[in-house]
C-alpha positions in Angstrom: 142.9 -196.6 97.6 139.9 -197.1 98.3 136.7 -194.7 96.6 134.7 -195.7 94.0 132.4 -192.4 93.7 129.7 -192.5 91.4 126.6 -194.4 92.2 125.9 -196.5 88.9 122.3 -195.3 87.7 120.0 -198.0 87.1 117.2 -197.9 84.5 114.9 -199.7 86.3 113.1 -198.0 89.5 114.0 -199.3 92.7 111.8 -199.5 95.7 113.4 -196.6 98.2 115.3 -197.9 100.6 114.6 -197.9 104.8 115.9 -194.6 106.0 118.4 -195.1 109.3 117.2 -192.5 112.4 119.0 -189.4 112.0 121.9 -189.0 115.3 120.5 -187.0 118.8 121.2 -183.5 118.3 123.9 -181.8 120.1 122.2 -180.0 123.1 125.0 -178.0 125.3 127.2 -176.6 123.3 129.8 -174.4 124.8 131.7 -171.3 123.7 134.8 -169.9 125.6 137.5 -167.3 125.0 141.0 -169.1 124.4 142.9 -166.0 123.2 142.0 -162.6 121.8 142.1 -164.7 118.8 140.8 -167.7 119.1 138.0 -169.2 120.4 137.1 -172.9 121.4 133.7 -174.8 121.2 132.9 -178.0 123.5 129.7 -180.3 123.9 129.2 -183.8 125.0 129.3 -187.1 122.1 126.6 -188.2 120.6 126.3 -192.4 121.0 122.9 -193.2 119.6 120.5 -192.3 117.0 116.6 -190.6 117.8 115.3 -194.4 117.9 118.1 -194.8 120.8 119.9 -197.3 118.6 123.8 -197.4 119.3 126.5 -195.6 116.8 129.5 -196.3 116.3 131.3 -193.8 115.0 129.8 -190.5 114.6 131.8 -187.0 113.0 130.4 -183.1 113.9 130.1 -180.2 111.5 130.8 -177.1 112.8 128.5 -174.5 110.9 128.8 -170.0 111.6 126.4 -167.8 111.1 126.4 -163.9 111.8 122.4 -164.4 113.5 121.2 -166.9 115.4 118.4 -169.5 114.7 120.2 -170.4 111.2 120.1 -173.7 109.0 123.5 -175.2 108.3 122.5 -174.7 104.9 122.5 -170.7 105.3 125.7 -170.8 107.2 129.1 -171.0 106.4 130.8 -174.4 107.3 134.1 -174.4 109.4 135.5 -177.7 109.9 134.8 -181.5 110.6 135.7 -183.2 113.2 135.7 -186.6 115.3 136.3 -185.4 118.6 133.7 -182.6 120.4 136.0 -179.9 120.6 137.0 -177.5 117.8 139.4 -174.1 117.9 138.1 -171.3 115.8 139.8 -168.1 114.3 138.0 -165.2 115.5 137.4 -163.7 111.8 134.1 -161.2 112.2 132.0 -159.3 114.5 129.3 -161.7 114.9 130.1 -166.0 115.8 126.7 -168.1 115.9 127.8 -171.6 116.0 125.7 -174.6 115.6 127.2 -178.3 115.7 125.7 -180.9 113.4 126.1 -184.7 114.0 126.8 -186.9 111.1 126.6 -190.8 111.3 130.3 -191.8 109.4 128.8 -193.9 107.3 126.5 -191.9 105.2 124.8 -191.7 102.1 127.1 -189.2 100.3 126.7 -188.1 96.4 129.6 -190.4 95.5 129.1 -193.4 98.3 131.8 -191.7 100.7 132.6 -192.8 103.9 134.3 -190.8 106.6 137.3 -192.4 108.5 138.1 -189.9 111.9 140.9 -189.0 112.6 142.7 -191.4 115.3 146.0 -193.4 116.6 147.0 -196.8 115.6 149.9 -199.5 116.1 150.4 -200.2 112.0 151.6 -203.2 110.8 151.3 -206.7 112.6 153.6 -209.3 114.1 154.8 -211.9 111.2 152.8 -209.9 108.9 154.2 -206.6 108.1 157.4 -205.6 110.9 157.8 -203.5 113.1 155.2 -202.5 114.2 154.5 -198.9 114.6 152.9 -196.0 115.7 150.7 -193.7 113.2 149.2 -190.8 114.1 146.5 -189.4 111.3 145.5 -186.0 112.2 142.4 -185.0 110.2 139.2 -186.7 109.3 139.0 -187.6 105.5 137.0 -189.4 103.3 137.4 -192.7 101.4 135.0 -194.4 98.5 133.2 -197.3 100.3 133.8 -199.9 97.2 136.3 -199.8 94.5 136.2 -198.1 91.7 133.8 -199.9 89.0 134.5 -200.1 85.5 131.3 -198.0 84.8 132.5 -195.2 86.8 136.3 -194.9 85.4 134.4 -195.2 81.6 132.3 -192.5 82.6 135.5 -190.2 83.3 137.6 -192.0 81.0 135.1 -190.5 78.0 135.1 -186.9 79.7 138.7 -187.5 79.7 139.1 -188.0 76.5 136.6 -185.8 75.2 138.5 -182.7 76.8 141.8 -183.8 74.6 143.4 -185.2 78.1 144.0 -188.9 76.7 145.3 -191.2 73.6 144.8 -194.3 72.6 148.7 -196.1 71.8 148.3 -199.8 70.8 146.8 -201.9 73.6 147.1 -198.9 76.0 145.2 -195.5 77.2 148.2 -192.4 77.6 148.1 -189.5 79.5 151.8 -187.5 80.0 153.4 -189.9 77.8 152.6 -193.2 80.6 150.3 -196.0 80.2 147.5 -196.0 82.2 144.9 -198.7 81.3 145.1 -202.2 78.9 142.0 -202.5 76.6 143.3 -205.3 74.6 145.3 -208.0 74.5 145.8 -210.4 71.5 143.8 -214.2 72.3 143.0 -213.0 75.6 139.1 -211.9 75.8 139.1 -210.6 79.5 139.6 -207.1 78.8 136.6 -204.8 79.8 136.8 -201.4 78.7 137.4 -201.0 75.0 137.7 -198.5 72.3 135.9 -197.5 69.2 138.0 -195.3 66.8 135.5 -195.0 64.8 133.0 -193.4 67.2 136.6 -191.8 69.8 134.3 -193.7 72.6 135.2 -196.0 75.2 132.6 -198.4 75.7 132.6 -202.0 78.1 133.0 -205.1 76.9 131.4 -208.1 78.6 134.9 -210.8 78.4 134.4 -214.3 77.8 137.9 -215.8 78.4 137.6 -219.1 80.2 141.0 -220.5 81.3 139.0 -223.9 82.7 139.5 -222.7 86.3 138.9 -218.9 86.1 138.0 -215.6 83.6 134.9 -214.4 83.5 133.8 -216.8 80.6 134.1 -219.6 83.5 132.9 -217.9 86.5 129.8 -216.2 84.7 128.6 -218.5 81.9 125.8 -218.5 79.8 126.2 -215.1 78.7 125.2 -213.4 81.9 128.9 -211.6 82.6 127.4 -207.5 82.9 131.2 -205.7 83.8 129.5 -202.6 84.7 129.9 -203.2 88.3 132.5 -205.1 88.5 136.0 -203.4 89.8 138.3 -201.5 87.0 141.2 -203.6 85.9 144.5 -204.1 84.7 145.1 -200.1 85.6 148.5 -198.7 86.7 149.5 -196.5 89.0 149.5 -193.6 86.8 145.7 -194.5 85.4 144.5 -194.6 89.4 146.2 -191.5 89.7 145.1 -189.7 86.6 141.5 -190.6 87.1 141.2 -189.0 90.8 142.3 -185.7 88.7 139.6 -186.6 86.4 137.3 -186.8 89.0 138.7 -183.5 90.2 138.4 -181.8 87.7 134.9 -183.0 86.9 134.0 -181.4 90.3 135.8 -178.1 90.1 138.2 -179.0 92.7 142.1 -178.6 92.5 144.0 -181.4 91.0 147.0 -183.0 93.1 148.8 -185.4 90.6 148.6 -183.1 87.4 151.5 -185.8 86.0 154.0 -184.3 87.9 155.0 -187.8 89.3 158.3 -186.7 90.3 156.7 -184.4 93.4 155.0 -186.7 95.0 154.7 -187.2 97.6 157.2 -184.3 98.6 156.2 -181.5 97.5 153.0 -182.4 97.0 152.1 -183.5 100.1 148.6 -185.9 100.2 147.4 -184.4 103.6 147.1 -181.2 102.3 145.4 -181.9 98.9 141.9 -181.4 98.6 141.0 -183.1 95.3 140.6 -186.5 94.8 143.6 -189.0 95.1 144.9 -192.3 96.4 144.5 -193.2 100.3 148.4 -193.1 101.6 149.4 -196.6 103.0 148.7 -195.6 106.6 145.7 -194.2 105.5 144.5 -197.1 104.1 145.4 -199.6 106.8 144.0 -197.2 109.7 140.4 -197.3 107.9 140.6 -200.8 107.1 141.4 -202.1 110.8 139.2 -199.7 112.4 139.5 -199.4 115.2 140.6 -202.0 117.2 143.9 -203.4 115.0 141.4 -206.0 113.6 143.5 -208.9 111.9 140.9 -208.5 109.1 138.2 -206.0 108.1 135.6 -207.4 109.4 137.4 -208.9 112.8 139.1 -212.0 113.8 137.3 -214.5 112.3 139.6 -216.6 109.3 138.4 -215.8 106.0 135.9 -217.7 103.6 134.2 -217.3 100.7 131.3 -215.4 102.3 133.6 -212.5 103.6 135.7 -212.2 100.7 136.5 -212.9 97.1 139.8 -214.9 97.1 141.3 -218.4 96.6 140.6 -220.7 99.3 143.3 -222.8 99.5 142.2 -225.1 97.0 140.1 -223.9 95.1 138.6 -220.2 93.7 135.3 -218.3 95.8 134.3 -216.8 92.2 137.4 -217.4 90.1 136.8 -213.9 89.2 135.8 -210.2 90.2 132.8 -209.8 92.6 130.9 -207.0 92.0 131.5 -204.2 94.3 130.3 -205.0 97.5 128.8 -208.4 96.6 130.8 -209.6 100.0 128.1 -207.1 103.1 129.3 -209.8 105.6 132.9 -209.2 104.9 132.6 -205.1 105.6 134.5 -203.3 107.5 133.4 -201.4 110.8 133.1 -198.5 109.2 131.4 -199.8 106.4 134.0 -200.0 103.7 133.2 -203.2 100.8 136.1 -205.4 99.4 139.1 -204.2 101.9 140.0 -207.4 101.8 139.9 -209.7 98.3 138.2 -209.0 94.9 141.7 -207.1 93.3 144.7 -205.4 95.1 144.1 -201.9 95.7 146.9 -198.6 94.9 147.7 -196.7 97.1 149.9 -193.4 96.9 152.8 -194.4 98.5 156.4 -195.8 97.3 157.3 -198.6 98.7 159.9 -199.2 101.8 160.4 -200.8 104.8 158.7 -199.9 107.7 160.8 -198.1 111.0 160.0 -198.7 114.4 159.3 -194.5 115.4 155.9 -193.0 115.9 155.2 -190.9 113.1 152.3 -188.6 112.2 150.3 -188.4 108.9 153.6 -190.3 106.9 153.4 -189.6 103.4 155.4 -192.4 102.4 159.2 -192.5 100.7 160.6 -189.2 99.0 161.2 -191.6 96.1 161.3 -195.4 94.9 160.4 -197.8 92.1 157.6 -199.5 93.1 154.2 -198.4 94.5 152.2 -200.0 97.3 149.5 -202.5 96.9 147.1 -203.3 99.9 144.2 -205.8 100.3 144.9 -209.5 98.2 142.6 -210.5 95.2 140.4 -212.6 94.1 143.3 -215.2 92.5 145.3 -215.0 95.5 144.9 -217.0 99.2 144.0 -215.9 102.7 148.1 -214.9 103.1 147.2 -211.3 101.2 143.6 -210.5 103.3 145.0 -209.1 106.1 144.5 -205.3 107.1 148.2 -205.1 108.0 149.6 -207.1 104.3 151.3 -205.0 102.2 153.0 -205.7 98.8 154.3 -203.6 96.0 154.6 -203.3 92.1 155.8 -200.8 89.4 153.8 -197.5 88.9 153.5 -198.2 84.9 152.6 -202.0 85.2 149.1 -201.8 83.6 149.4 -205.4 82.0 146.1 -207.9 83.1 149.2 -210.7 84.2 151.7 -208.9 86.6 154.2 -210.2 88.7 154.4 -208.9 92.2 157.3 -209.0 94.0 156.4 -210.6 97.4 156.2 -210.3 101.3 157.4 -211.8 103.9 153.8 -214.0 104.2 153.3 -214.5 100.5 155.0 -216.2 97.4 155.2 -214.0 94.3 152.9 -215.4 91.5 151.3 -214.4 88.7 147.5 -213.0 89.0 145.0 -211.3 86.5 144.0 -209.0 86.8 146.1 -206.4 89.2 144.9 -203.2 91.0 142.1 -201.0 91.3 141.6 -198.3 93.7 139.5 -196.4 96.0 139.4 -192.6 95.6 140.3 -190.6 99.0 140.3 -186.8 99.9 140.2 -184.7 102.9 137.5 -181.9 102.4 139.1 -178.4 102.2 138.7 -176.0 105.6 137.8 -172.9 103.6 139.4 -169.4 104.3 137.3 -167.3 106.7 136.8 -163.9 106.0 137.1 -160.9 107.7 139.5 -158.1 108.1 141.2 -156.5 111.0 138.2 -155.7 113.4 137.8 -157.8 115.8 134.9 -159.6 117.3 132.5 -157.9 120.0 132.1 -160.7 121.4 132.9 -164.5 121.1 129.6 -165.4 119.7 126.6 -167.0 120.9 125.4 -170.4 120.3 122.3 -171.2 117.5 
């Protein structure tokens, strides 16, 4: 649930922005001999940048080369990972290794952060019960905002110019479901429309003002731009379908493909390496990193400076925020809007929670309702925290849904309902090699 990957391209030239110090280089790596097989590497962390400034969470690409004195960028990657030790396949006659440190929260092409792998208790006392232990094995990556409007038009039009979607009434189809509103009759709040005569999707700028909220009362004067603002009144199936989009866009393998009946068993999420929703434990874990923070961005009660909700009496914006409009309210890892703005998908069914540990859970074989995470911006502090979990239908793609409620929060009424954040775990890609084995276990570049 939570990637929003394109960077919106601005017409204007910005001043460049202050570079961060690159992480200390690795500087005793170690190679040993597990099996005839295998082989393991080992070094020390890496805590602090070249200007000595603290990091928080760093992640190390392991890179092989067949000669020494290589640039990761003339090697072949083998993995990612959080800790500093990594197993290898012996798969050559040559094993150069060289271990690059990343900071997690880096400038990626689609403003992607990492989450490591790790151990958490999920779920909280009088919150979400019981509580629980969740294992997530690998490293994988999730959008640092939602996903804005501009972005799901962009693949919205791709979409549609390759034949993948239809316009029905007030609704955008793929496989016969509904997957996005554009139009409502009276209601002028609805941000991506369509153009039949041009086949385009285009945004709209709404000016519904309900005398409390719409973007008509919270932007006025004409000064509403949607562009950045998250995607609404989506369903299930429209989060879904655009992570294929996206996947598709990029050359890598879809996981949804509308076969909504396999997932998430067959089609398990932990081993897809497209784009699709964050899985509920998935979500949570990089949200309350990595100290079972109440809220993303610590203890400290919510107000209209952290987050984009309704404070008790009265609405922060009575609208969207723009994607990370909220910096103070960011997680540790650097993630925008865990908390407020609009409810976030996220891949799994919905069920109660059971008291055993558990590794990498995928969620419910089956249900009728889909997981929401993270409150919005018409709801109060009772949906903010990391640990609050609600639920709606897949199809509901309407911009008034009724959410069926917690133990911590009345149902109501809110417009709109969910976006998303885009998640994937990079592929490990097949090593080559045949039967001969190595010479030797390798040296170090």
């Amino acid at each position: 649930m939570k990637h929003a990957l394109y960077l919106l391209a601005l017409s204007a030239i910005a001043s460049q922005p202050t570079l961060a110090a690159p992480p200390l280089p690795v500087t005793d790596l170690q190679i040993q001999l597990v099996d005839s097989v295998h082989i393991q590497l080992n070094w020390s962390p890496v805590s602090q940048d070249t200007l000595g400034n603290p990091l928080d969470c760093v992640y190390y690409d392991v890179h092989q080369s067949q000669t020494p004195n290589f640039l990761p960028s003339e090697a072949t990657w083998i993995d990612s990972t959080s800790t500093t030790t990594l197993t290898d396949s012996l798969a050559g006659e040559l094993g150069f290794y060289r271990v690059q440190v990343q900071s997690c929260v880096e400038s990626f092409p689609h403003d992607i952060v990492r989450i490591p792998a790790g151990q958490f208790m999920m779920g909280q006392a009088g919150v979400a019960t019981p509580e629980h232990e969740v294992t997530l094995t690998n490293d994988f990556l999730l959008g640092r905002t939602e996903v804005t409007n501009a972005q799901y038009l962009e693949a919205l039009n791709w979409a549609k110019a390759q034949g993948l979607v239809s316009v029905g009434g007030d609704y955008v189809q793929q496989y016969n479901v509904n997957l996005l509103r554009i139009n409502q009759s009276g209601f002028d709040r609805y941000e991506i429309r369509y153009n039949a005569g041009t086949q385009q999707f285009y945004l709209h700028a709404g000016t519904y003002d309900a005398g409390s909220w719409g973007p008509g009362e919270a932007y006025p004067g004409g000064n509403y731009d949607p562009a950045n603002h998250p995607v609404k009144s989506v369903s299930w199936y429209g989060a879904a379908c655009y992570c294929d989009w996206r996947s598709q866009m990029e050359n890598l393998p879809r996981y949804y493909e509308g076969q909504w009946g396999q997932i998430p068993n067959p089609r398990n999420p932990y081993t897809a390496t497209g784009y699709r929703l964050p899985t509920e434990a998935e979500w949570e874990f990089a949200a309350q990193h990595d100290d079972e923070r109440t809220y993303p961005w610590g203890p400290t009660s919510p107000t209209c400076t952290l987050a984009n909700f309704y404070n008790s009496s009265y609405y922060c914006v009575g609208w969207t925020s723009p994607v990370g409009a909220h910096p103070a309210g960011a997680s540790s890892l650097g993630l925008q809007d865990m908390a407020g703005n609009v409810w976030e998908w996220c891949n799994d069914w919905y069920t109660s929670y059971s008291a055993g540990a558990v590794s990498d859970p995928p969620g419910p074989a089956s249900g009728s309702s889909r997981v929401v995470r993270g409150g919005s911006w018409v709801h109060g502090a009772a949906g903010l925290p990391c640990a609050l979990r609600l639920f709606n239908a897949p199809a509901r793609a309407t911009s008034t849904a009724s959410v069926s409620a917690g133990p911590s929060l009345n149902p109501m009424n809110f417009y709109p309902f969910t976006l998303w954040r885009a998640c994937f775990r990079p592929a490990r890609p097949e090593r080559s090699g045949g039967e001969v084995g190595w010479k030797h276990a390798g040296g170090i570049a």
